[in-house]
N, C-alpha and C positions, 0 to 999 in steps of 0.2 A: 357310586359314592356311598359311604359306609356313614352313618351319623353318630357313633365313636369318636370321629375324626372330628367331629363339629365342635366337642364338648370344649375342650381348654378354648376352644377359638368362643366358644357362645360367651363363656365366662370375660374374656377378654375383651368383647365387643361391647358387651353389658356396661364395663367399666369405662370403656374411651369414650360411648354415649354419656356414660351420667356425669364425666371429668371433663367434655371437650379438650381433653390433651392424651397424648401419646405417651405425655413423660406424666404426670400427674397418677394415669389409670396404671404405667408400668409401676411408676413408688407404692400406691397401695396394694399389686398384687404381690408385690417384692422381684419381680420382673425388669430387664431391663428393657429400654426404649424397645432396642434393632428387634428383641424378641419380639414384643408386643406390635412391631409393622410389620416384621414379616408373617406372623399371624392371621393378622386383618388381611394382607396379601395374598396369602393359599389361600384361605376364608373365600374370598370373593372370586378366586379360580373354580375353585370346586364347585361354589354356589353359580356361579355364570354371571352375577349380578353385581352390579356397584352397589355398593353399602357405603359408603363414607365421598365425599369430596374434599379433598385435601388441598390447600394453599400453602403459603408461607406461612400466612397472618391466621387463618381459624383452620378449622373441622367443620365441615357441613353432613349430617346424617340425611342421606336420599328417605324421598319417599316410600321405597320397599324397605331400605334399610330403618326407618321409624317403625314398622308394622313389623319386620324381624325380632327389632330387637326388647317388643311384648314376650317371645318365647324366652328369651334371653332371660330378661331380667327374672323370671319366673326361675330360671333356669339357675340361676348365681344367687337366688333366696332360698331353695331349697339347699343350694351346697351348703349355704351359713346355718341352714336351719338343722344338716345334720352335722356340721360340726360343733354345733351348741348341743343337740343331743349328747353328742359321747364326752364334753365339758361338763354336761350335770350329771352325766349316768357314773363320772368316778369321783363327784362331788357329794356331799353328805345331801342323801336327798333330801327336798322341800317341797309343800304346795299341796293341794289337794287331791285326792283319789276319791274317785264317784263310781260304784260298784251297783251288781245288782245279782244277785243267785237265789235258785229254789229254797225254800226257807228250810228245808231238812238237814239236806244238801250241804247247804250254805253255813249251817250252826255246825256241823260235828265235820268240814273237811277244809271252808275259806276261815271261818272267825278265828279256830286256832295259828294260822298262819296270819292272819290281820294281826293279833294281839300279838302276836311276838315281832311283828315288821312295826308296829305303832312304838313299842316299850322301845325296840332296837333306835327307831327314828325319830328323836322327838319334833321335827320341823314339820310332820306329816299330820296332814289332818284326812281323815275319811269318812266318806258318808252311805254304809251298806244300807241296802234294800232289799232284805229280805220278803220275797213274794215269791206265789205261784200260778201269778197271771202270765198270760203271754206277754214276751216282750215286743216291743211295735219298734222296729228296725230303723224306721222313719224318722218317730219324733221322739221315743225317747231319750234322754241323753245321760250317756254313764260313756265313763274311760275305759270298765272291762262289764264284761257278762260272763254268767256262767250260764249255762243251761246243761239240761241233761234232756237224752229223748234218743230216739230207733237213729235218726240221720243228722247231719250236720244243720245248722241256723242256715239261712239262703244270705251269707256271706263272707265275703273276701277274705278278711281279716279272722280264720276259725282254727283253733290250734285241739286238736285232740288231748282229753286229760285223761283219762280213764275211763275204764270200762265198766257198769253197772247191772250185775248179776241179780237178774231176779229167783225170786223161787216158793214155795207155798211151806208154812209155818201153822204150827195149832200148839196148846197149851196141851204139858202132859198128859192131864187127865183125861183128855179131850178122847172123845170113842176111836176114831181114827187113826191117834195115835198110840193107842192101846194095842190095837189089831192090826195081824198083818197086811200091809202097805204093800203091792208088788207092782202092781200096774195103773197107769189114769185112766185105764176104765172102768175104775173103781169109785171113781173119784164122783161123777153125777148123782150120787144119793148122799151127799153132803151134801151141809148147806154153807154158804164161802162170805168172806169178808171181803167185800172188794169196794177200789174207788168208787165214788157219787158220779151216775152217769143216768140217762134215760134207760138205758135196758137192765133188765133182771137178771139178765145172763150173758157170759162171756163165755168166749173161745178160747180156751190158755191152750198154749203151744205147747210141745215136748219133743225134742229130740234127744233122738241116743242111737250112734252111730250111723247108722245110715237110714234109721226110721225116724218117719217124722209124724206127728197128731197134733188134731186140733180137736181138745173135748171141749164141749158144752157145758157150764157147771153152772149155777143157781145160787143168785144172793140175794137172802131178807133182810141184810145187814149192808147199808152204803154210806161209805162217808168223805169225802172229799180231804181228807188231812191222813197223813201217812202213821200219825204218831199215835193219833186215836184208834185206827185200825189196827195197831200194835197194840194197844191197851185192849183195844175189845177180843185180839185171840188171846191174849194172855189170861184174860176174865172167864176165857171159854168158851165166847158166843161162837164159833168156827172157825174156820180155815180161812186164815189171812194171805194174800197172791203181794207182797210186797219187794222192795228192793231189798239184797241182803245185807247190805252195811246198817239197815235201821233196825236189823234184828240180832246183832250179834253179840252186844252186851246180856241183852234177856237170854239168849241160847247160853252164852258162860253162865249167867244164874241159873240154868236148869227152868227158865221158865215158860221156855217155847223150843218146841223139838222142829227140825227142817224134815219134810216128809218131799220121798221120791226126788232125793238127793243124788241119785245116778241118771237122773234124767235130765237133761241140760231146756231150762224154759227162755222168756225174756234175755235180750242180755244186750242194755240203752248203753249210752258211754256221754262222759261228761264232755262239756266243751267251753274254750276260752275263748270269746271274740274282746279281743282289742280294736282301739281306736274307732268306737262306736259312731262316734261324732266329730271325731279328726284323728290325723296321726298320733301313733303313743307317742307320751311325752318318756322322757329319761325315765321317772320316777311308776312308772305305770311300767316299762316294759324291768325295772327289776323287779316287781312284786310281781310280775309274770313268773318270770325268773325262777323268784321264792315257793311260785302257789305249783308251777308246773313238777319243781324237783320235789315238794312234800307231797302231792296228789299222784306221783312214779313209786313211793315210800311207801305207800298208805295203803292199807287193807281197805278198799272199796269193793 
């Protein structure tokens, strides 16, 4: 027995349960009667079981059949539940969006697509949270997440958005970018701009072709905020190790050169998780929609 087979029949049982009639459960499903008994009939062939007692005068639901038809009914709320989805998803959306993305991240790749889905939407209300604390899977509660990081969040519901190329950055004047640049094992008599962490030194990767390295490099400069580490290599203090979409405006101004740009380092990739705290509703999976086709566009 295939449970395929079950489906129209669970839906159908669901009804002559909450109707006590044959004809009552066939008029709401738009069904007629002989449909909806012989239904119930293969239904309880396949199943081996009585599910209903039938007379002239009532409907009696068996005691297996009372404890079936829990799946059932669950079963005939979610069909309603997605047909009321694809009813508001070509309805002008309304209702609230509860978001939450890395605050970098979040300002130069979601907030442009927010503000043109808000101006487009007027019934849409949203409440972003920009942060870059970890998100707790558990209890927090948001309708979409962004995150960015080496692997996917630990769940179900996780759509890949992009890919997040790192790479190491210094301000023109800077000595290192003066002088020729050939290889990172050059690179340990610098001194680097990196994230606010317990160690003094990091291991940056580098491959190119079929080699790969991990140097050792040294920072007197830590800061936990991606923007400020932009500002301190553009000042000149060193060599900033960041992501490249938050240095690309400064590189068109001429104000930070990429060094050892034939070397491939880091390279994180963003990600979408819906229905954080329940299924997406309509209005959450088109601004999925909106953020997954601008963030495919988009120079990340």
């Amino acid at each position: 027995m295939h449970s395929i087979e079950n489906i129209t029949a669970m839906m159908v049982f669901a009804r002559v349960v909450e109707t006590h009639s044959f004809t009552e459960a066939a008029n709401s499903l738009g069904l007629s009667k002989s449909f909806v008994s012989k239904e119930i009939a293969q239904l309880e062939i396949r199943l081996g079981v009585k599910l209903l007692e039938r007379t002239t005068r009532r409907i009696a639901v068996t005691e297996v059949g009372r404890a079936w038809y829990q799946f059932c009914a669950k079963a005939l709320q979610e069909a309603n539940n997605a047909d009321a989805f694809i009813r508001d998803y070509h309805q002008e959306p309304a209702g609230n969006l509860r978001l939450i993305a890395p605050v970098n991240f979040g300002r130069q790749f979601v907030l442009p697509v927010l503000n043109a889905f808000v101006a487009r939407h007027i019934h849409v209300q949203v409440d972003l949270d920009l942060t870059d604390r970890s998100i707790d899977w558990q209890c927090d509660r948001y309708d979409l997440a962004v995150t960015v990081g080496p692997a996917p969040p630990p769940v179900a519901a996780c759509h890949a958005l992009s890919q997040v190329e790192w790479g190491l950055f210094a301000a023109p004047d800077y000595p290192v970018a003066r002088e020729p640049l050939i290889h990172p094992h050059q690179l340990p008599r610098h001194d680097f701009l990196l994230f606010r962490g317990p160690a003094h030194t990091l291991s940056l990767p580098f491959r190119q072709g079929k080699q790969k390295l991990h140097i050792d490099v040294h920072s007197r400069f830590r800061i936990n905020n991606s923007e400020a580490l932009l500002s301190a290599a553009i000042a000149g203090a060193g060599i900033a190790y960041l992501p490249c979409y938050i240095t690309r405006s400064a590189q068109r101004a001429g104000h930070l050169v990429r060094l050892l740009s034939g070397w491939r380092m880091d390279c994180y990739h963003s990600y979408l998780v819906s229905g954080v705290t329940e299924p997406a509703s309509a209005l959450t999976a088109l601004f999925c929609e909106k953020l997954r086709t601008a963030l495919a566009a988009a120079e990340v």
